[in-house]
Backbone as a chain_set.jsonl record, in Angstrom:
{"seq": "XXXXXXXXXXXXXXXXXXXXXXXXXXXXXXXXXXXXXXXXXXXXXXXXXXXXXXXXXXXXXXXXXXXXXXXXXXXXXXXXXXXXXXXXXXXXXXXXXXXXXXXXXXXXXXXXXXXXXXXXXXXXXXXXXXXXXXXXXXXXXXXXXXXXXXXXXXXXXXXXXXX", "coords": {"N": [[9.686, 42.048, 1.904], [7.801, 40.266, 4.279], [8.133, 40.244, 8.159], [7.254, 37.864, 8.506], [6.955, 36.12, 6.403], [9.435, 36.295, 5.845], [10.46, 34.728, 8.294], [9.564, 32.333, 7.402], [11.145, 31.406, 5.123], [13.456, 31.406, 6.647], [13.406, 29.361, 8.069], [13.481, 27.301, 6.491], [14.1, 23.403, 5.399], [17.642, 22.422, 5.921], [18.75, 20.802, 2.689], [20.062, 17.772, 1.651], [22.43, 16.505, -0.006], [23.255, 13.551, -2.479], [25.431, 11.142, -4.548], [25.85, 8.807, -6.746], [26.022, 5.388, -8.109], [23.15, 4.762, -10.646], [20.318, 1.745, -9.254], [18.811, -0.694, -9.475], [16.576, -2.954, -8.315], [14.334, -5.798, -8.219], [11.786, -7.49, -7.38], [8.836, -10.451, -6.044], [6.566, -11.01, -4.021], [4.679, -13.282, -2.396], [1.62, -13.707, -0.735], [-0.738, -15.775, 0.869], [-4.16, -15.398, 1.322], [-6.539, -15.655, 4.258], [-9.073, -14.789, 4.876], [-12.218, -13.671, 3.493], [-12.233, -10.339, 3.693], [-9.79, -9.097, 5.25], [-7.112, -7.214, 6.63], [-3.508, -7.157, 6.726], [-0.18, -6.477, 7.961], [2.347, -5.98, 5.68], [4.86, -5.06, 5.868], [6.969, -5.701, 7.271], [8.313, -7.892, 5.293], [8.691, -5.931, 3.337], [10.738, -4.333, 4.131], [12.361, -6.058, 4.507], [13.659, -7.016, 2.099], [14.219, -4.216, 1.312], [16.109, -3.72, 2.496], [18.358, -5.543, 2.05], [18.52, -4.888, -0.339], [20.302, -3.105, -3.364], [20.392, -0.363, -2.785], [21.457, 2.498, -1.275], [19.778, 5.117, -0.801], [16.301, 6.058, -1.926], [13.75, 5.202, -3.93], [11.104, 2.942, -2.54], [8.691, 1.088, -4.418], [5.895, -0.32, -4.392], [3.656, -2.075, -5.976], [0.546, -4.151, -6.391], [-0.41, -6.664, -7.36], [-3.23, -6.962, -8.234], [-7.242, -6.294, -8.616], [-9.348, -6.757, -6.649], [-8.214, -6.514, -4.109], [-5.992, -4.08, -1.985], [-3.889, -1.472, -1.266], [-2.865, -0.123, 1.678], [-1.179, 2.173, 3.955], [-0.84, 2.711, 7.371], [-1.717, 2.101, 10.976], [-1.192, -1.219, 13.283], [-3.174, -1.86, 14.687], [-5.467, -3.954, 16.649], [-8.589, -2.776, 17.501], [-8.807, -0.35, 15.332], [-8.182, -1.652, 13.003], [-10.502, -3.199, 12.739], [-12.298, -1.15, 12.726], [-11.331, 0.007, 10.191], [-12.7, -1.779, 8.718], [-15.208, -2.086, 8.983], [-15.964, 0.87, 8.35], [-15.574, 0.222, 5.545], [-17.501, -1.613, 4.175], [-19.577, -0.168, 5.019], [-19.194, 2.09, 3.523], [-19.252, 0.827, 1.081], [-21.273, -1.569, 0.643], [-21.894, -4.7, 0.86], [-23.807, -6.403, 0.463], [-25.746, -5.371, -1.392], [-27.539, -4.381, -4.543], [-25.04, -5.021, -7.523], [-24.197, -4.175, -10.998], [-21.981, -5.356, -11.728], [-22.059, -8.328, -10.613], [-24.454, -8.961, -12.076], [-26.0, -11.506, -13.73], [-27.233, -11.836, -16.074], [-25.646, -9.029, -17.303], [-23.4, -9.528, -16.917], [-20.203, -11.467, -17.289], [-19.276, -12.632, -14.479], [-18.427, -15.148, -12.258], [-17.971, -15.372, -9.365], [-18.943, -12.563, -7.708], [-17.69, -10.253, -6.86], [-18.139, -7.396, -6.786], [-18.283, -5.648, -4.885], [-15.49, -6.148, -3.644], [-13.615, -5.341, -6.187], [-15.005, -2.179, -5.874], [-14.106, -1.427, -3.335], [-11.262, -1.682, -3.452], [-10.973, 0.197, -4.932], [-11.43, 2.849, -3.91], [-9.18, 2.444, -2.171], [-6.78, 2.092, -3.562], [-3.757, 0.611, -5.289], [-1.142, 0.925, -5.423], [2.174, 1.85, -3.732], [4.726, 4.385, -2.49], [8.123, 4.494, -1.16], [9.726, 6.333, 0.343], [13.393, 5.884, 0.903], [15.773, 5.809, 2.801], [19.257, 5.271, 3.804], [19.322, 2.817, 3.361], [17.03, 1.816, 4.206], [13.891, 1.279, 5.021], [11.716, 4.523, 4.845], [9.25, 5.548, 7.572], [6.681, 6.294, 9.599], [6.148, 6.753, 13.298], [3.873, 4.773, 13.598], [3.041, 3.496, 11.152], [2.599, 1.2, 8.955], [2.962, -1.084, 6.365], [-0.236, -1.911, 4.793], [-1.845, -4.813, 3.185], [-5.005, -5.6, 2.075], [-6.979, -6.92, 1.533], [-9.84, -8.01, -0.085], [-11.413, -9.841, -1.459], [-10.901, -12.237, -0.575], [-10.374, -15.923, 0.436], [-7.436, -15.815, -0.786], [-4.807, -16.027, -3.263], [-2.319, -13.52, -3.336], [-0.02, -11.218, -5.168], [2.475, -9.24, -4.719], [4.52, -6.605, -6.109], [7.757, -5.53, -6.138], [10.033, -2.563, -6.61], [12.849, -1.606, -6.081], [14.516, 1.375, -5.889], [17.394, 3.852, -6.943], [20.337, 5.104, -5.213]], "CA": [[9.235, 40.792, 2.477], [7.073, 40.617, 5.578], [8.699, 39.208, 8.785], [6.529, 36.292, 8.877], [7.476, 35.364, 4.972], [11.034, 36.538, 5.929], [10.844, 33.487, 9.321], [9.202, 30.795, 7.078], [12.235, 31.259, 4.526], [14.905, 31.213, 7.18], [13.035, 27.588, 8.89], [13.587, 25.946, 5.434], [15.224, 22.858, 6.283], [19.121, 22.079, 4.86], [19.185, 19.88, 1.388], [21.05, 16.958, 1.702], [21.989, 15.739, -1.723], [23.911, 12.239, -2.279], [25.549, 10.826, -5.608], [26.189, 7.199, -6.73], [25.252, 5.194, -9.105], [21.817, 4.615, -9.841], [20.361, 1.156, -9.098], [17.362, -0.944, -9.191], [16.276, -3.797, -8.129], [12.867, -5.98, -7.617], [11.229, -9.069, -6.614], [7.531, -10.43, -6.191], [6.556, -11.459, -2.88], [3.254, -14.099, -2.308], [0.753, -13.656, 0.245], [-2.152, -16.222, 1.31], [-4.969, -14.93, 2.308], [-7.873, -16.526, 4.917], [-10.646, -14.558, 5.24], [-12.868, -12.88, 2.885], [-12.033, -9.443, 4.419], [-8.622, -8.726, 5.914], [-6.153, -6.608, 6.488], [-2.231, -7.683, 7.076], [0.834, -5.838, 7.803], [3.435, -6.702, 5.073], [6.118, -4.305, 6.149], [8.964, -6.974, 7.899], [8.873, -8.526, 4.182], [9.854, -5.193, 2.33], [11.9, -4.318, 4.41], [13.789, -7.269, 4.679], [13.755, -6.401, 0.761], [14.859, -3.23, 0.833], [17.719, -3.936, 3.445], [19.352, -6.266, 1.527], [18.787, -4.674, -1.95], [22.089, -2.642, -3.623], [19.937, 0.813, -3.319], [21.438, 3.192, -0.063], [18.897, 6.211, -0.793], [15.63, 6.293, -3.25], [12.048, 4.844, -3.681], [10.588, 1.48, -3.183], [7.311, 1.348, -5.17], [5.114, -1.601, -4.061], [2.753, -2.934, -6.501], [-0.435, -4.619, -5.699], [-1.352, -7.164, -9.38], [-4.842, -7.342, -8.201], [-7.86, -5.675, -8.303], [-10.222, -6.47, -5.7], [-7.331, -6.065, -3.187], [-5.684, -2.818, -2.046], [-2.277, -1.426, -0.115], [-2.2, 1.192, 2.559], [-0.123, 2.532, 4.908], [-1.534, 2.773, 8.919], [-1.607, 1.368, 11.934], [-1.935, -2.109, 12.983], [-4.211, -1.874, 15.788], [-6.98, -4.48, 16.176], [-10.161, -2.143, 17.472], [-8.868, 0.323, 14.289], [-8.715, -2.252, 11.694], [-12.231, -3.642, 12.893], [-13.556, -0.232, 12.549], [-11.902, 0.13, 9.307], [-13.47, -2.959, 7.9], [-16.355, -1.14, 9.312], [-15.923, 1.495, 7.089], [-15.82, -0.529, 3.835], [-18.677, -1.939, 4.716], [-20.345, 0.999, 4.92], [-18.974, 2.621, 1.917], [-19.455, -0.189, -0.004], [-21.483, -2.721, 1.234], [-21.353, -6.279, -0.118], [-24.67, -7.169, -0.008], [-26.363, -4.851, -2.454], [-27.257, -4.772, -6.38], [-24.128, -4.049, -8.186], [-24.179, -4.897, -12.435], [-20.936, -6.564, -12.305], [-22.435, -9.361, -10.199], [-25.843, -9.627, -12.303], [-25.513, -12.831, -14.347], [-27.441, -11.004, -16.828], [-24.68, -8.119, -17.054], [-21.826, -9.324, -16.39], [-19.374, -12.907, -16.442], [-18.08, -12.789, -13.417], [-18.984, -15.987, -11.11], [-17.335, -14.457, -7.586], [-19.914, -11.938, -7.34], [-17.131, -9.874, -5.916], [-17.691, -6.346, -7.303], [-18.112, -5.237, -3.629], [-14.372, -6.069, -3.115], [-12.996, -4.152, -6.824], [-14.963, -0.79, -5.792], [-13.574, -0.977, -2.179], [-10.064, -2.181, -4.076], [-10.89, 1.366, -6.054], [-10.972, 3.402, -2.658], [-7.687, 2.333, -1.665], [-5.194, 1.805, -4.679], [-2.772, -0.357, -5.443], [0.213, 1.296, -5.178], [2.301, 3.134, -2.502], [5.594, 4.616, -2.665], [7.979, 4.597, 0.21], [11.256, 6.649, 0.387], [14.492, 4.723, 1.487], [16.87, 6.539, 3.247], [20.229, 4.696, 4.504], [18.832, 1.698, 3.517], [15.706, 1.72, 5.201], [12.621, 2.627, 4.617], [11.58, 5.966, 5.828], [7.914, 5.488, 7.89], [6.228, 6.813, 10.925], [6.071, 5.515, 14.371], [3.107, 3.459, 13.887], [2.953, 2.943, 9.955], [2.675, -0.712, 8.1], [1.987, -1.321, 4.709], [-1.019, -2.989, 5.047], [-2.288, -5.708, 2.23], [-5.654, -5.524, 2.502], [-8.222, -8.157, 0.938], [-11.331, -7.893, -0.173], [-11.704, -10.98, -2.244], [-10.129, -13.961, -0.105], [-9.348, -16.167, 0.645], [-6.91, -15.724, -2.259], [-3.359, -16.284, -3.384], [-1.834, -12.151, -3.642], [1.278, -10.922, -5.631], [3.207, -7.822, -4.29], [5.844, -6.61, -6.782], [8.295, -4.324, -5.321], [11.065, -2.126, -7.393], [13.959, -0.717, -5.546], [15.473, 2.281, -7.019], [18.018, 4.7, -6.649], [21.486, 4.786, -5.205]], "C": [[8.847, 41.05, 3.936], [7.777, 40.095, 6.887], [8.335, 38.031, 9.146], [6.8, 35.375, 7.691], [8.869, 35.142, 5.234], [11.438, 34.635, 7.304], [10.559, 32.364, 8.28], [11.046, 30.376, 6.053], [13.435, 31.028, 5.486], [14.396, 29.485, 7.735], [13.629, 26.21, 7.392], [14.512, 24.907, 5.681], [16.852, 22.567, 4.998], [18.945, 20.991, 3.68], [20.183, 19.241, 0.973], [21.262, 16.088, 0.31], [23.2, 14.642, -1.811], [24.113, 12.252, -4.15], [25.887, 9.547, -5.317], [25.718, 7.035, -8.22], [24.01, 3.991, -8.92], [21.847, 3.122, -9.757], [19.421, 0.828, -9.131], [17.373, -2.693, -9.179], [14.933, -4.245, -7.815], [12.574, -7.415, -7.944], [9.43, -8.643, -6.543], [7.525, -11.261, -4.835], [4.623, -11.947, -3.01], [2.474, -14.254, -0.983], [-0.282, -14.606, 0.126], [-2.799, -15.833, 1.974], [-5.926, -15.533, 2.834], [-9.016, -16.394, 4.816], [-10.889, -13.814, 3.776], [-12.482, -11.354, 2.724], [-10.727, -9.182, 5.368], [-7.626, -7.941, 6.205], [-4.779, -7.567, 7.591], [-1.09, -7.326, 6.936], [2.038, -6.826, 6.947], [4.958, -6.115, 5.001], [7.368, -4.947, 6.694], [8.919, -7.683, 6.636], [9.331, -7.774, 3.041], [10.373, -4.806, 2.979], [13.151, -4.902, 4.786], [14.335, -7.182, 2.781], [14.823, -5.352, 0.227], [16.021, -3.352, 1.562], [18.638, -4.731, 3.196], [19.493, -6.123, 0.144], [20.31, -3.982, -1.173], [21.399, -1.305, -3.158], [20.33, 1.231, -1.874], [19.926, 4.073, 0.196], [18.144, 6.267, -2.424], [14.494, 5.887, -2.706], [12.353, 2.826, -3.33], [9.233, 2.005, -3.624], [6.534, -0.136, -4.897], [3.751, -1.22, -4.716], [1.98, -3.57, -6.426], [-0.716, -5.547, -7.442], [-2.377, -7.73, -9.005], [-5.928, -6.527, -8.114], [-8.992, -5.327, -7.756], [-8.822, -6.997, -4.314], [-6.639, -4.792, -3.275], [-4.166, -2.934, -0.724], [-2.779, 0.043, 0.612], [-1.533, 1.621, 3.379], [-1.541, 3.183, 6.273], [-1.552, 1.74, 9.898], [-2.127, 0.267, 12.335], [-3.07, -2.764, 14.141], [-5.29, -2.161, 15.867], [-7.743, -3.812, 16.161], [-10.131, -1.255, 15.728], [-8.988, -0.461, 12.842], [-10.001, -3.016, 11.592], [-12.623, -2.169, 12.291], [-13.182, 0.237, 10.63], [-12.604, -0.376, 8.062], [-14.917, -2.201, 8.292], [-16.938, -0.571, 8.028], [-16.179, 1.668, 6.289], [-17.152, -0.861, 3.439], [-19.847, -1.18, 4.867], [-20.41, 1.888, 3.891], [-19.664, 1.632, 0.651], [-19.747, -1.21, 0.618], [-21.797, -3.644, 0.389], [-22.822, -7.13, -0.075], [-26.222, -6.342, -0.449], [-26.484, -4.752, -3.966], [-25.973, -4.118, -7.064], [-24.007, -5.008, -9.64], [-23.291, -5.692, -12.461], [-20.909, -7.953, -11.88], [-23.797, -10.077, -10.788], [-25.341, -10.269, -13.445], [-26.067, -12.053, -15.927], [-26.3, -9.682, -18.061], [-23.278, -8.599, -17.234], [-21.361, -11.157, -16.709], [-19.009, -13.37, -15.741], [-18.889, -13.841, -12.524], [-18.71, -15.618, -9.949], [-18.324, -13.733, -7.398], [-18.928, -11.039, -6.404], [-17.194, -8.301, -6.338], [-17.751, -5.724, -6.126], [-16.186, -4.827, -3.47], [-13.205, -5.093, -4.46], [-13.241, -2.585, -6.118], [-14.196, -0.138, -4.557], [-11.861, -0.722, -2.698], [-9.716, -0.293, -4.552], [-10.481, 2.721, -5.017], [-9.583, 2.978, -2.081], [-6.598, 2.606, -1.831], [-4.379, 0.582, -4.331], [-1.397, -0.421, -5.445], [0.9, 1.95, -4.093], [4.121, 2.986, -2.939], [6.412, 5.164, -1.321], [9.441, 5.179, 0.146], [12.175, 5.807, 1.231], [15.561, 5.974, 1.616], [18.093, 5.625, 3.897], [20.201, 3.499, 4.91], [17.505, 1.316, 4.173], [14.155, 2.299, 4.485], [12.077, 3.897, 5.658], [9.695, 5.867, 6.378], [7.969, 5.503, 9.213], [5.841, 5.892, 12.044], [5.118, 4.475, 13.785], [2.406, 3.261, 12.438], [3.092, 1.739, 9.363], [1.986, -0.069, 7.089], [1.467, -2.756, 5.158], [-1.75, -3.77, 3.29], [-3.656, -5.657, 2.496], [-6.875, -6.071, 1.389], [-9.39, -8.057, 1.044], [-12.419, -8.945, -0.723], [-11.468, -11.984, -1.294], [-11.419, -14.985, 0.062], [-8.4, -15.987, -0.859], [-5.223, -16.092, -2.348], [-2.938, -14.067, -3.983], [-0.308, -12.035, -3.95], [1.715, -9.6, -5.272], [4.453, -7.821, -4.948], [6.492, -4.972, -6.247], [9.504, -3.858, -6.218], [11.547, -1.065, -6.071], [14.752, 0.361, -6.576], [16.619, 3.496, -6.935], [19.622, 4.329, -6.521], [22.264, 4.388, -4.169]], "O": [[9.419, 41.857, 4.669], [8.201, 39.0, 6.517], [8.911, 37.27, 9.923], [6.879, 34.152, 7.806], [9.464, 34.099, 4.961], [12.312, 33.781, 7.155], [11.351, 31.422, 8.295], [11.816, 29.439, 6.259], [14.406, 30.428, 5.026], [15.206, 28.559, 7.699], [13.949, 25.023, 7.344], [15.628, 25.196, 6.114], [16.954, 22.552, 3.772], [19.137, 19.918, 4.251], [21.055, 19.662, 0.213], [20.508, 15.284, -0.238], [24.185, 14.929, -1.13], [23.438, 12.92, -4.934], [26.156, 9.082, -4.21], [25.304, 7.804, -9.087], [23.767, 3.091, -8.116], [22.947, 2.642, -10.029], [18.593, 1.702, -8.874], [18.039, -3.448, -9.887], [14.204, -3.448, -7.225], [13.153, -8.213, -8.682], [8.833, -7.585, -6.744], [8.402, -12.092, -4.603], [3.68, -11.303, -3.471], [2.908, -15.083, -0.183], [-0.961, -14.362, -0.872], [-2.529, -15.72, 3.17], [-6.521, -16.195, 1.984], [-9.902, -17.24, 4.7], [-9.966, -13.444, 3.051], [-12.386, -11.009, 1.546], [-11.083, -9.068, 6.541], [-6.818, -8.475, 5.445], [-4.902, -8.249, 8.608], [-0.577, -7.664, 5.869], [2.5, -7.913, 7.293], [5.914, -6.526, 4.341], [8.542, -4.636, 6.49], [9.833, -8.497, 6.763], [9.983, -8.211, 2.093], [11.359, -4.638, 2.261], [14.28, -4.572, 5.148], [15.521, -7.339, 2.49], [15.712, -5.38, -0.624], [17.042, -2.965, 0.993], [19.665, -4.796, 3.872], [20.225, -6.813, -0.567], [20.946, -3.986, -0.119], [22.449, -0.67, -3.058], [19.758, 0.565, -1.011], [19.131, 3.819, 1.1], [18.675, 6.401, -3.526], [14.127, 6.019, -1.539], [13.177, 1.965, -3.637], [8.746, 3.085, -3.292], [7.002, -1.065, -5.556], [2.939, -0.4, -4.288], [2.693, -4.552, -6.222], [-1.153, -4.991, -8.449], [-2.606, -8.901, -9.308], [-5.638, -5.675, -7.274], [-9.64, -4.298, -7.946], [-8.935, -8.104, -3.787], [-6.558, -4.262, -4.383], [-3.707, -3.74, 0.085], [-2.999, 1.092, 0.006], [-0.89, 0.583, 3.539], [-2.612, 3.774, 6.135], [-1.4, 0.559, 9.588], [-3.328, 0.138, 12.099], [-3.563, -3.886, 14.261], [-6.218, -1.437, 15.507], [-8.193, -3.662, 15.025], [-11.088, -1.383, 14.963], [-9.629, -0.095, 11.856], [-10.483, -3.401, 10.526], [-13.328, -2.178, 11.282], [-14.054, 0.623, 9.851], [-12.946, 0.129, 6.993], [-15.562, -1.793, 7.326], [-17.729, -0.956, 7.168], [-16.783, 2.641, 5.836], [-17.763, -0.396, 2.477], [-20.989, -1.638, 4.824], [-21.435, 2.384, 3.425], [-20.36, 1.853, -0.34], [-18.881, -1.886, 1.173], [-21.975, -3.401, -0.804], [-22.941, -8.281, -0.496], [-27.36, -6.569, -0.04], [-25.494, -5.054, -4.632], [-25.849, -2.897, -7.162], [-23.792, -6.219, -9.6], [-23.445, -6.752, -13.068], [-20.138, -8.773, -12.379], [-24.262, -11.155, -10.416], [-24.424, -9.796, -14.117], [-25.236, -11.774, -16.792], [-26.327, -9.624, -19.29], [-22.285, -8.002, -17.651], [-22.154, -12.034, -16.366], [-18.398, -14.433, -15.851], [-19.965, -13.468, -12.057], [-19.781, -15.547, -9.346], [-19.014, -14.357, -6.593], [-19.23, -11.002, -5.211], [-16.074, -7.804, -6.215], [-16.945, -4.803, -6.257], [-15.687, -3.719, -3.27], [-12.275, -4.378, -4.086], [-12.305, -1.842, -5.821], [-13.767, 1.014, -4.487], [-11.272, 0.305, -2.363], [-8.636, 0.295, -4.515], [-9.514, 3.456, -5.217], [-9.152, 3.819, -1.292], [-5.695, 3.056, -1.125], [-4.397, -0.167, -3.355], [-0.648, -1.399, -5.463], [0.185, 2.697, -3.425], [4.689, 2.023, -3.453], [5.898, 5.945, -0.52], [10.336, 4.379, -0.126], [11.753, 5.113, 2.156], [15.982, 6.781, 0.788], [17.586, 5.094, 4.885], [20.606, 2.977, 5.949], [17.318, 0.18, 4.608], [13.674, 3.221, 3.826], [12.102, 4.026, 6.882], [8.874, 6.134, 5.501], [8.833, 5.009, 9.937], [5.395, 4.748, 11.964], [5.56, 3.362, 13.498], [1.236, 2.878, 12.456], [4.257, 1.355, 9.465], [1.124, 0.787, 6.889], [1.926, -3.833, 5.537], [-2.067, -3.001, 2.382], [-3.662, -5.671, 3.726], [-7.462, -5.369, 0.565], [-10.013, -8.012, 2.104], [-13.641, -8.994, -0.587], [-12.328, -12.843, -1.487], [-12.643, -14.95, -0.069], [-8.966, -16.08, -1.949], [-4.591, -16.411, -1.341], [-3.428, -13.59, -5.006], [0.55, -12.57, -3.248], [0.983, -8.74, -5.761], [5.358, -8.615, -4.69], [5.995, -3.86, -6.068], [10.118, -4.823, -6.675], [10.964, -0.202, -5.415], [15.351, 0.184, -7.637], [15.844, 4.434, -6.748], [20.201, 3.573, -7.301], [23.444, 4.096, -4.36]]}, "num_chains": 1, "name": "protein.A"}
């Protein structure tokens, strides 16, 4: 072994391993949304979630049951969430031909296929380790809700799990 393979193996960090028993819990949390276009940190409502579930150490898994809305994790800093409405907007802009809006084509009265494909760029899920009750996320991380359809009524289902 080389001494540069030989340092990475000694840096590995210690493996802290916990027992209990397991646990799960979960709830659905309701968002209104205003605009058309939004993003909205929903992080002080799982973690008021996860801090009063039974679970010390495990996942939460947050759920999105829609699909021209999306979840991500980042910062909630107006100029950055302008630019990344930007973005979307640019990826997928909302006022070009897309089949699932031609009457022809499609059923859909909303005319929102703009806000599924952006929905499709995002996801709908995110998974957030819980350590010591908490969730585990970086200085300037939020789970952001992030609307593409609104104004709308949004469901966030959250499963606690572990021990």
């Amino acid at each position: 072994m080389t001494n540069l393979a030989l340092s990475a193996v000694e840096a590995q960090p210690e493996i802290e391993t916990k027992q209990g028993t397991y646990k799960v819990a979960s709830t659905t949390l309701v968002f209104d949304t205003t605009d058309r276009v939004e993003m909205r940190s929903i992080t002080r409502e799982i973690a008021a979630f996860v801090e009063q579930g039974p679970v010390r150490d495990g996942v939460v898994q947050i759920s999105l049951l829609h699909t021209t809305a999306g979840l991500m994790l980042n910062e909630t800093q107006g100029a950055l969430l302008s630019d990344v409405t930007s973005m979307f907007e640019q990826m997928v802009p909302s006022r070009v031909y897309y089949k699932h809006n031609d009457p022809m084509l499609s059923d859909c009265e909303r005319k929102n296929a703009d806000a599924h494909l952006r929905a499709v760029v995002v996801g709908n899920n995110l998974s957030i380790p819980v350590c010591d009750g908490r969730m585990v996320l970086g200085t300037w991380q939020n789970v952001l809700l992030t609307e593409f359809d609104g104004p709308n009524r949004r469901k966030v289902h959250l499963q606690l799990m572990g021990i």
